[in-house]
C-alpha positions as CSV (number, residue, x, y, z in Angstrom):
1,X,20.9,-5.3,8.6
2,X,18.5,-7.8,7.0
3,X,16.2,-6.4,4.1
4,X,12.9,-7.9,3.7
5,X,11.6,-7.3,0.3
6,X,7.4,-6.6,0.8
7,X,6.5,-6.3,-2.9
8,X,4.6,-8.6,-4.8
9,X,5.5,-9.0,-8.3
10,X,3.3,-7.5,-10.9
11,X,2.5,-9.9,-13.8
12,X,-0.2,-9.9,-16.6
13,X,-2.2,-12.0,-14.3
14,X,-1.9,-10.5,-10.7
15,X,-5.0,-10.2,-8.9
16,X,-5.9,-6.9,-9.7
17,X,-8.7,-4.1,-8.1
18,X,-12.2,-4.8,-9.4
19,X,-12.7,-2.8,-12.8
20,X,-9.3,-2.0,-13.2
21,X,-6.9,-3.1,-16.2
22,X,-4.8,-6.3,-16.3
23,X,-1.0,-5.2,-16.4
24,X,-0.1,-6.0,-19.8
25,X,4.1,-6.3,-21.1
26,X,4.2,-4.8,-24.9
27,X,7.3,-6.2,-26.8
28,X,8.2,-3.0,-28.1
29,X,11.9,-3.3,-29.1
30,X,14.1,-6.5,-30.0
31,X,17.7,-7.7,-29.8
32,X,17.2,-9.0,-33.2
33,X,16.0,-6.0,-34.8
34,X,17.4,-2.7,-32.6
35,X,20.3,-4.1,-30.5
36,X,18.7,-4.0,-27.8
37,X,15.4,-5.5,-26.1
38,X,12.3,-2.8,-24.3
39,X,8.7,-3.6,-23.6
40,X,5.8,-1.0,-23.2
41,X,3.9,-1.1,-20.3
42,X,-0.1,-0.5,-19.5
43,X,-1.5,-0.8,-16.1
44,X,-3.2,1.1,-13.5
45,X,-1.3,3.3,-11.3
46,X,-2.6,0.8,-7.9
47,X,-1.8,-2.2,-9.3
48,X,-0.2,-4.6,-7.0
49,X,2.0,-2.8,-3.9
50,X,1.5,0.2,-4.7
51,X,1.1,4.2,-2.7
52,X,-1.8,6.1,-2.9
53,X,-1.4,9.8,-3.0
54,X,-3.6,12.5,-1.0
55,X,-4.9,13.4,-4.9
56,X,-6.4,9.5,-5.6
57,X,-9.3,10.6,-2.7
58,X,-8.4,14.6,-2.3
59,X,-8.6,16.3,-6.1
60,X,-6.0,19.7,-5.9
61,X,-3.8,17.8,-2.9
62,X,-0.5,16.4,-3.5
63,X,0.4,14.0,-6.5
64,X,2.6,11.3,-5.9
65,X,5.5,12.6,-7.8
66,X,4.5,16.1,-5.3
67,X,6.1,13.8,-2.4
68,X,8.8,14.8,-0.5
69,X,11.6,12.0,-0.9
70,X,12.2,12.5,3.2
71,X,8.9,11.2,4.1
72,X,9.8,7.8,1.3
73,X,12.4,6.3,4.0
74,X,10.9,6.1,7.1
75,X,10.6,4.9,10.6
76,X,7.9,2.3,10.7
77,X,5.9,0.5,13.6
78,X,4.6,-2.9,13.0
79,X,1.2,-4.0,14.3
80,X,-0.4,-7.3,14.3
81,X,-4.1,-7.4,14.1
82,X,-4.8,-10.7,12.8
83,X,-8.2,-10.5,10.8
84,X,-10.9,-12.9,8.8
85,X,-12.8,-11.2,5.8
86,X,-14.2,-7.9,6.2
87,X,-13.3,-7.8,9.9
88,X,-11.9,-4.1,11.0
89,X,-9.1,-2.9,12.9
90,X,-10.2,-1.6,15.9
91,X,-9.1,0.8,18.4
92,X,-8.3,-2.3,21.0
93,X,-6.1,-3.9,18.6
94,X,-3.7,-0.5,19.3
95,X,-4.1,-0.9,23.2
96,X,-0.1,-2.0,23.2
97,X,1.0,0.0,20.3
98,X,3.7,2.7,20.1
99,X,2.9,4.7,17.3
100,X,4.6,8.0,17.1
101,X,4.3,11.4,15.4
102,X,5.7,11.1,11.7
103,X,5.5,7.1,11.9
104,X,4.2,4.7,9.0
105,X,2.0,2.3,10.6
106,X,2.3,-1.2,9.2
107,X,-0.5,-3.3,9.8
108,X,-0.1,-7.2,9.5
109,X,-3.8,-9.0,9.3
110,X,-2.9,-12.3,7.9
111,X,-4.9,-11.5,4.6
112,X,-2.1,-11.7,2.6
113,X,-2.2,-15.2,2.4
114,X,-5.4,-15.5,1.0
115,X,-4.2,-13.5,-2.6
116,X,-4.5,-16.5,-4.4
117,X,-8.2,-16.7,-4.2
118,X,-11.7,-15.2,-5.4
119,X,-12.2,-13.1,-2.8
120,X,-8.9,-11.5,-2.3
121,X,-9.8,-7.8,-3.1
122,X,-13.7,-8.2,-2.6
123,X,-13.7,-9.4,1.5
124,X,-10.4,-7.8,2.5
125,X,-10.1,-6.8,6.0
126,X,-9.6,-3.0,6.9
127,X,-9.7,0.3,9.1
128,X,-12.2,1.3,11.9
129,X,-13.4,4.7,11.1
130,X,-12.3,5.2,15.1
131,X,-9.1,3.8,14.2
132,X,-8.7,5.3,10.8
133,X,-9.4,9.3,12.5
134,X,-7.0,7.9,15.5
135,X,-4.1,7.4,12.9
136,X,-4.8,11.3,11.8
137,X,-4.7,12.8,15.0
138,X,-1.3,11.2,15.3
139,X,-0.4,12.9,12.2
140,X,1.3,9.5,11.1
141,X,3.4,9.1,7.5
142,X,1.6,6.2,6.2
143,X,-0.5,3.5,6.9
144,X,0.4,0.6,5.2
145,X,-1.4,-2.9,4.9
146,X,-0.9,-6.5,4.0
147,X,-4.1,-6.3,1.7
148,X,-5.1,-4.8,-1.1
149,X,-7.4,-1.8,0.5
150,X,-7.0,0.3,3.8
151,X,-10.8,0.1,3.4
152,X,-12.7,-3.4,4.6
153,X,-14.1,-5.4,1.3
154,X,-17.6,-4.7,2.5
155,X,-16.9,-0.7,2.9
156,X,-18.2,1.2,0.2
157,X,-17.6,4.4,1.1
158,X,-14.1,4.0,1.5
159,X,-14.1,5.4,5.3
160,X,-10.3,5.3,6.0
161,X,-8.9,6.7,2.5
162,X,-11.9,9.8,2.8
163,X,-10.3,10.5,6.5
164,X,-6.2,10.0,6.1
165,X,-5.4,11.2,2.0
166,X,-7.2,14.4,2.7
167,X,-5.2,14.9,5.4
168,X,-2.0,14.3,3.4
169,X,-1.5,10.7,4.8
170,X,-0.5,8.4,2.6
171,X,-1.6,4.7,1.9
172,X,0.5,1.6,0.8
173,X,-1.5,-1.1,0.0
174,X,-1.2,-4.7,-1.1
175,X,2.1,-5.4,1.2
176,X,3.4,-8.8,1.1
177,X,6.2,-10.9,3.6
178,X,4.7,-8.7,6.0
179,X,5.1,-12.2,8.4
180,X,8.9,-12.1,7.8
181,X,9.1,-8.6,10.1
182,X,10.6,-9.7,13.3
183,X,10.5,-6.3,15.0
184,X,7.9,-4.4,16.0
185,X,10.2,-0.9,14.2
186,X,12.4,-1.3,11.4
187,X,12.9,0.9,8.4
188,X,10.5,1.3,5.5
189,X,12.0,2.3,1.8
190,X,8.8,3.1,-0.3
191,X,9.9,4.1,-4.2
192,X,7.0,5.0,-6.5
193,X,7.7,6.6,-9.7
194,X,7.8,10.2,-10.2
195,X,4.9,10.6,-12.3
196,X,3.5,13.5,-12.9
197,X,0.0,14.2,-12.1
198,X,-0.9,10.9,-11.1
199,X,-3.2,9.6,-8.0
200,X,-0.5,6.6,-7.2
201,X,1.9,4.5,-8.4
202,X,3.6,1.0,-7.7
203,X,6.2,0.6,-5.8
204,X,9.0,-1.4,-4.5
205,X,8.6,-1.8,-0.4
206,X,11.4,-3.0,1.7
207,X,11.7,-3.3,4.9
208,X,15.2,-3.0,6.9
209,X,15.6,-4.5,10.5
């Protein structure tokens, strides 16, 4: 089994969602002074890979720490729908997929290589609404991208996140190595904290084929 790690690493400068905080590492403890070295942390709860849980779009659904550990490993399907800014996912780009009942979809567009520049979180590509409502009648697990919103740049009104978290589908966003996938199914370990309350958290993504 190889494990392909799909996290990006968070530092104090990571691209981050427009509006939200820059991830910031508070010395908090030292070796010198305690025995021992610790650092406070303050960041948004979607900053870099991170989940989304049904409550970030859906107020009164689930929390992330209200997730069932069972649906964190999972069977995932891989499809490749390479895409410029603000392009969408459409229902054609499925015509040869295989996704199942219970699946996490993992969608490789080819934006992940652009996360070094300006327009990284603003022109993103993203879901069709047809595709995003096809994803729910399939009841999937997750759908998981290689960018840093389900939702196109361009789209506002956040289409695919108002049709899958109410209906208790998660999101993963901001997937990297995505390329590295060599299978079209593999395993998927997603591990967000178990915080309580909270709309999301970061997590750490690996793949296993």
């Amino acid at each position: 089994m190889r494990v392909i790690d799909l996290t990006m690493r968070i530092t104090p400068s990571i691209t981050v969602f427009p509006g939200s905080p820059q991830p910031s590492f508070i010395p908090w403890s030292s070796f010198q002074c305690h025995g021992y070295d610790s650092e406070a942390m303050f960041m948004s709860t979607h900053t870099g890979t991170h989940v989304d849980a049904p409550s970030h779009f859906a107020p009164g659904l689930a929390s992330i720490d209200m997730i069932p550990a069972r649906r964190l490993v999972c069977n995932a399907v891989l499809i490749k729908a390479p895409k410029r800014a603000n392009e969408l996912v459409e229902r054609e780009d499925l015509a040869n997929d295989q996704v199942r009942k219970g699946d996490t979809v993992v969608i490789a567009t080819g934006w992940e290589k652009h996360v070094a520049g300006s327009d990284y979180m603003t022109k993103n590509p993203g879901l069709s609404k047809e595709v995003a409502k096809y994803f729910a009648r399939k009841k999937v697990n997750a759908v998981a991208i290689d960018g840093p919103s389900i939702d196109a740049g361009i789209d506002s009104e956040f289409t695919a996140h108002n049709i899958l978290l109410p209906r208790n589908i998660l999101a993963v966003e901001n997937l990297c190595n995505v390329s590295k996938i060599s299978t079209n199914r593999f395993m998927l370990l997603i591990s967000p904290l178990k915080l309580g309350g909270a709309t999301g958290s970061p997590v750490r993504a690996l793949a296993m084929v």
